[in-house]
C-alpha positions in Angstrom: 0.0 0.0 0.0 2.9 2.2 0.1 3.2 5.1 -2.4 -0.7 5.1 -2.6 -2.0 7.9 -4.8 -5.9 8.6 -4.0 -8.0 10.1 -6.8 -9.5 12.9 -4.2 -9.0 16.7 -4.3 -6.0 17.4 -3.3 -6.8 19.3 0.0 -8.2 16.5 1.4 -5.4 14.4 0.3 -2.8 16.1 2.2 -4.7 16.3 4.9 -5.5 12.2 5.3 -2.3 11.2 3.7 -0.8 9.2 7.0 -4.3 7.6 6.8 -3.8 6.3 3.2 -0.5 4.8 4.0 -1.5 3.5 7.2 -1.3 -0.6 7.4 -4.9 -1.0 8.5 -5.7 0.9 5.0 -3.7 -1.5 3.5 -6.2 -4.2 4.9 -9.1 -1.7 3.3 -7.2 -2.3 0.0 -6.9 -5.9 -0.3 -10.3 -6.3 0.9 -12.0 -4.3 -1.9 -9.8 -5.8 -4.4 -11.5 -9.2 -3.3 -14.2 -7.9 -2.9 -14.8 -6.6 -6.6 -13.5 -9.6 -7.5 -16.7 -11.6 -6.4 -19.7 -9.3 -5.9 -20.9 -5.6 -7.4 -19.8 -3.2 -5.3 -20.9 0.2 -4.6 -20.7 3.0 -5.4 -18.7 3.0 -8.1 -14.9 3.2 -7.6 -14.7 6.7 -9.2 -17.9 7.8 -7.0 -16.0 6.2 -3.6 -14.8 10.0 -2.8 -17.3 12.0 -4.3 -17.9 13.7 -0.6 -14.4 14.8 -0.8 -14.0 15.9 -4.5 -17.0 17.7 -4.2 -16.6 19.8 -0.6 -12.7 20.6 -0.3 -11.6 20.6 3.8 -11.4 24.9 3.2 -15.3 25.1 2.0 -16.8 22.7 4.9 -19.5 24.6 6.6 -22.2 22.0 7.7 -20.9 17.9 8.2 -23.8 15.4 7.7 -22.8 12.0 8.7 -24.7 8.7 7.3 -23.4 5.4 8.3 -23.5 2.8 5.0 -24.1 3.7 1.1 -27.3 3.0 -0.3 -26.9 -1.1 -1.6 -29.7 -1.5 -4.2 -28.4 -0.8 -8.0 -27.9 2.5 -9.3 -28.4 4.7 -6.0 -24.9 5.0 -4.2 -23.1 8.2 -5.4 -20.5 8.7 -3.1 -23.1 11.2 -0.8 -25.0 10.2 1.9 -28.5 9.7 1.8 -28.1 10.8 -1.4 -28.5 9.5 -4.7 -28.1 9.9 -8.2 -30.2 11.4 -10.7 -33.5 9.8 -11.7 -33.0 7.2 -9.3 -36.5 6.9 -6.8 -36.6 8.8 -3.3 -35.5 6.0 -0.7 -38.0 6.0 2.4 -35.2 8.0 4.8 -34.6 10.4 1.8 -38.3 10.8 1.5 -38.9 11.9 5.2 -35.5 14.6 5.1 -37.1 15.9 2.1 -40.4 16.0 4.4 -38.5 17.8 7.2 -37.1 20.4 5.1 -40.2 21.5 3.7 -41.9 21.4 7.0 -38.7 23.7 8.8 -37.9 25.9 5.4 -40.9 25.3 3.2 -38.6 24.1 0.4 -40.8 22.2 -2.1 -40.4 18.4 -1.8 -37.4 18.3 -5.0 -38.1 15.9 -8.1 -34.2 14.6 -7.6 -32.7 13.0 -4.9 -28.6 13.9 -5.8 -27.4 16.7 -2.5 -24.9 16.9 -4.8 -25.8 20.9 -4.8 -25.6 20.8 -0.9 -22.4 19.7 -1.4 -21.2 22.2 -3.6 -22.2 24.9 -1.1 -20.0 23.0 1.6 -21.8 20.8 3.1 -20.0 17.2 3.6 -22.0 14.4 3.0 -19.9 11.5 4.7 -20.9 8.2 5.3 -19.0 6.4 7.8 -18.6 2.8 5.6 -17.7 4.4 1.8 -18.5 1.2 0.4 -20.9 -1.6 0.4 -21.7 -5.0 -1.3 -24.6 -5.0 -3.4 -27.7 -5.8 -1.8 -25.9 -6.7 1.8 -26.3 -4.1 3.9 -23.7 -3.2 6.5 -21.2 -5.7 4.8 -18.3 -3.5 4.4 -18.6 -2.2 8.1 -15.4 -3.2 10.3 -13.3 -3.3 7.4 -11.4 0.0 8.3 -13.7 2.4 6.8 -14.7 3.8 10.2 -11.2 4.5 10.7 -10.8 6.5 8.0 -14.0 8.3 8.5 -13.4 9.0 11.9 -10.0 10.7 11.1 -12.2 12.6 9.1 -14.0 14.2 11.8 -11.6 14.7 13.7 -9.6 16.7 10.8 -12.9 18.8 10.3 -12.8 19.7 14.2 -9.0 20.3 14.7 -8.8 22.3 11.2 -11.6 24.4 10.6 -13.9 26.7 12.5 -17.7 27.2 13.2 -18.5 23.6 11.6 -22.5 22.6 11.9 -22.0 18.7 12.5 -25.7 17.2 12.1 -26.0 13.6 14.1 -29.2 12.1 12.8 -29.5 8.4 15.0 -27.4 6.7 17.8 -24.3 5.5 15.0 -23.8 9.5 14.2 -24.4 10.4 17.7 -21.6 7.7 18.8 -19.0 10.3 16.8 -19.7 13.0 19.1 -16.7 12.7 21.5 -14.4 13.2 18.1 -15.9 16.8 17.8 -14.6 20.1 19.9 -18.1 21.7 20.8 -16.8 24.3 22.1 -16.0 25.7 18.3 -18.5 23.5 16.3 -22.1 23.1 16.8 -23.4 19.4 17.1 -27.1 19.2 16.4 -28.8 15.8 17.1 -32.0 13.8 16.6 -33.6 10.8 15.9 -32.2 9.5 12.0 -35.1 9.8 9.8 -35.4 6.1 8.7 -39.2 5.2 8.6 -38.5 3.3 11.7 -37.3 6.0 14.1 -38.3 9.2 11.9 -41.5 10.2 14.4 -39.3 9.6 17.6 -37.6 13.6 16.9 -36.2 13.2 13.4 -39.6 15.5 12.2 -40.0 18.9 14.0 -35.8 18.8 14.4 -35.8 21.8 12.4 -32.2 21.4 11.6 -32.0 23.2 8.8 -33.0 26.2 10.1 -31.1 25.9 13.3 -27.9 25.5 10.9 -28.2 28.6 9.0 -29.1 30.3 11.9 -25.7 29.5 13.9 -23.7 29.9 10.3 -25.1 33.3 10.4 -24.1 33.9 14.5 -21.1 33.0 12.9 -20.8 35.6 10.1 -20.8 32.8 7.8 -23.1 32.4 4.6 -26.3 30.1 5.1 -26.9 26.9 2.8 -29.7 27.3 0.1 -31.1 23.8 1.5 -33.3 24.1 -1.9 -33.0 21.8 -4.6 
């Protein structure tokens, strides 16, 4: 694994760099290579660090953690709980979408991709970047987490005034990795069908976002999309 040369803007390459060349990455390596080998895996290998080519370290406003890629055909796109174009609304996507126009009034959007959220600086990171078709969770414990979690931690040493939002108990367990004494950490229930009505809906999140990037003299996210 040594000399490794990531396709992911360079920013975020510099930054992660020890992590790359680290032997438990190593283990990532010869795992996927297996894995791809035997099964579909997603997202695509070009898509795996989408988060990252789209939202360099110095743009990060808002961090939105997800825990594993979407594993039915065609959704994954390197986002979380995001997916590509013309792809259907998957039921947790379906109740953010309901949330946002309850908090913001935004019209429920035609497209599920974030992908503009993401332009604006907002990190979609799932904490597993891959997944075997079809298997949920089957790339977890791998060394993904890891990585991810050296993530975070980057985002809290490095940068300022960083919205983290913690939707469900896995993105809740990450909280200890972020200084909230500089960031703001807003948490409630994830918005899976099956935990949605126990404070995902009425979170108002989005709102409560822009309104600290503001405190903050920062510019607010055009949640439309």
């Amino acid at each position: 694994m040594a000399n490794i040369n990531p396709v992911i803007e360079e920013s975020w390459k510099q930054v992660l760099w020890e992590e790359f060349n680290a032997p438990y990455f190593a283990h990532l390596k010869d795992f996927l290579v297996k894995e791809k080998q035997q099964y579909k895996v997603f997202p695509p290998g070009n898509q795996i660090f989408n988060a990252f080519n789209l939202t360099p370290l110095d743009k990060v406003k808002v961090v939105l953690l997800g825990q594993d890629p979407y594993h039915d055909d065609g959704q994954a796109e390197g986002l979380c709980f995001s997916v590509a174009e013309g792809v259907s609304h998957p039921k947790s996507l379906i109740n953010i979408f309901k949330e946002l126009h309850d908090d913001i009034g935004c019209p429920v959007p035609r497209s599920g991709s974030l992908r503009k959220w993401a332009n604006q600086g907002v990190l979609l990171l799932n904490a597993t970047l891959t997944v075997r078709a079809h298997e949920a969770g089957s790339h977890q414990n791998q060394g993904w987490e890891t990585f991810t979690d050296a993530v975070i931690r980057a985002v809290s040493q490095q940068k300022e005034h960083v919205v983290f939002l913690l939707w469900g108990r896995y993105a809740q367990n990450k909280l200890p990795l972020i200084d909230t004494t500089k960031h703001l950490a807003l948490q409630a229930a994830h918005p899976s069908p099956l935990a949605a009505h126990k404070g995902f809906f009425g979170c108002r999140h989005f709102s409560k976002a822009n309104q600290w990037l503001v405190s903050q003299g920062l510019t607010p996210v055009d949640w439309a999309l």
